[in-house]
C-alpha positions in Angstrom: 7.6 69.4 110.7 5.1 69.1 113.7 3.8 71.9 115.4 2.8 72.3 119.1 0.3 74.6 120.8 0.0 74.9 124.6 -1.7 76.3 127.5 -1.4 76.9 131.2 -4.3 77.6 133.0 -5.3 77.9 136.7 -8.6 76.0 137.0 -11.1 75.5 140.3 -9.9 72.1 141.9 -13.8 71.7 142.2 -14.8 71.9 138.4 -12.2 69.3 137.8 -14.6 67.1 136.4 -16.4 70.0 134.6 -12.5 70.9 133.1 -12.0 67.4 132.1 -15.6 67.1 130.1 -14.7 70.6 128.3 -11.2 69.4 127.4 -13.0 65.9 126.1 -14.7 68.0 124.0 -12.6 70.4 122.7 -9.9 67.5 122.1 -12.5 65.7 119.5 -13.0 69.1 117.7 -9.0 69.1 117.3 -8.6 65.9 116.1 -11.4 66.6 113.9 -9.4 69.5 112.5 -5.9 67.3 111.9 -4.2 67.4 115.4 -2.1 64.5 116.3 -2.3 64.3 119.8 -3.8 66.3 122.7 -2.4 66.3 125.8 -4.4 67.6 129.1 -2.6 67.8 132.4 -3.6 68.2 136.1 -1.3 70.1 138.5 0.5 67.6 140.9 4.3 68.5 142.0 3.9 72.9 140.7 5.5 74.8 143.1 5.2 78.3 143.8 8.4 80.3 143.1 9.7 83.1 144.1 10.9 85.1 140.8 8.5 83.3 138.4 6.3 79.7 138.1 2.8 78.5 137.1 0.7 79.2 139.9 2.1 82.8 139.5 1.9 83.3 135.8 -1.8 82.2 136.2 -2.5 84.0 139.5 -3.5 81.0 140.9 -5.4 80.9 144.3 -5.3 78.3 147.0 -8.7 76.7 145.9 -7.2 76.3 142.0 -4.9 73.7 140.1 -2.3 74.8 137.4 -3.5 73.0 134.2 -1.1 72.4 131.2 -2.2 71.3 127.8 -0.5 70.8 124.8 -2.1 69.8 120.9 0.7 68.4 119.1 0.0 69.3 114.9 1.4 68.0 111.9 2.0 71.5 110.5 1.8 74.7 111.2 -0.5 75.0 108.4 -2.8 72.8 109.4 -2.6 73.7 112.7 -3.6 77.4 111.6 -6.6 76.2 109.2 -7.7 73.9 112.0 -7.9 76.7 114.6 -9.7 78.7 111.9 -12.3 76.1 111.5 -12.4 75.1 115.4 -13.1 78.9 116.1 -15.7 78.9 113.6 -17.4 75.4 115.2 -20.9 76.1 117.1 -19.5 73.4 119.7 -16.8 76.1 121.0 -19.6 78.8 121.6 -19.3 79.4 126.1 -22.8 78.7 125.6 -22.1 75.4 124.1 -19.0 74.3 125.6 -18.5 76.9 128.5 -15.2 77.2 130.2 -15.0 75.9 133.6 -12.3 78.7 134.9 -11.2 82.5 134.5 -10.2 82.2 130.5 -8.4 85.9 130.7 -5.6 83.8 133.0 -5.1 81.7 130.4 -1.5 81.5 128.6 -1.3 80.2 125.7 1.1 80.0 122.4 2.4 78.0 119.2 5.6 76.5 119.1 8.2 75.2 116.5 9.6 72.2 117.7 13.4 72.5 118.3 14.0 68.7 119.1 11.6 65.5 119.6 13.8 62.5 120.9 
C-alpha cells in the first residue's frame, strides 16, 4: 500500500523562488529513489488560530508563507530505502542544495494511508 511523507514549513515570502528551485531539486532526487508523486504547496487561504494552526506550529512571522509538501510512495519500504539513499546523495549537502528557510521549524512525518478515494 502507498505511503505518504509530508511537511509544513514556514518559508521567507521572498526566497519563494529560491524554495521552489530547492523543492525542483529535491523532487527529481525523490523520484529518482521510487516516489510516485511530489506535491509542493504555497500558503494561500492559512489562517492563524487561536488554540492551534500552521502559521503557529511553524512560528511563522508576518514576512513568511506556510508551505506544505507531501511525497506520495509506493511503499513504506521503498520509501525508507529511498530516504536512506536521498540522505546519502551529495545533491542534498546545504552546501549543494541549501535550504531557503529556518529547517529546525520544519514538521515533518510518514503516514499510512487510511483512505484514498
Amino acid at each position: 500500500m502507498a505511503y505518504i511523507d509530508s511537511f509544513v514549513a514556514a518559508v521567507p515570502t521572498a526566497n519563494k523562488q529560491a524554495y521552489l528551485a530547492h523543492a525542483t531539486l529535491s523532487a527529481q532526487l525523490f523520484k529518482e529513489q521510487g516516489a510516485l508523486n511530489v506535491i509542493e504547496a504555497w500558503g494561500d487561504d492559512v489562517p492563524a488560530g487561536e488554540v492551534t494552526s500552521f502559521p503557529m506550529a511553524v512560528k511563522c512571522t508576518a514576512d513568511e508563507t506556510v508551505v506544505f509538501s507531501t511525497v506520495i510512495w509506493p511503499s513504506k519500504a521503498i520509501r525508507d530505502a529511498g530516504w536512506q539513499a536521498i540522505m546519502a546523495d551529495e545533491r542534498m549537502d546545504p552546501a549543494v542544495n541549501p535550504m531557503p528557510f529556518d529547517g529546525k521549524r520544519l514538521i515533518y512525518g510518514g503516514f499510512d494511508i487510511l483512505l484514498n478515494e
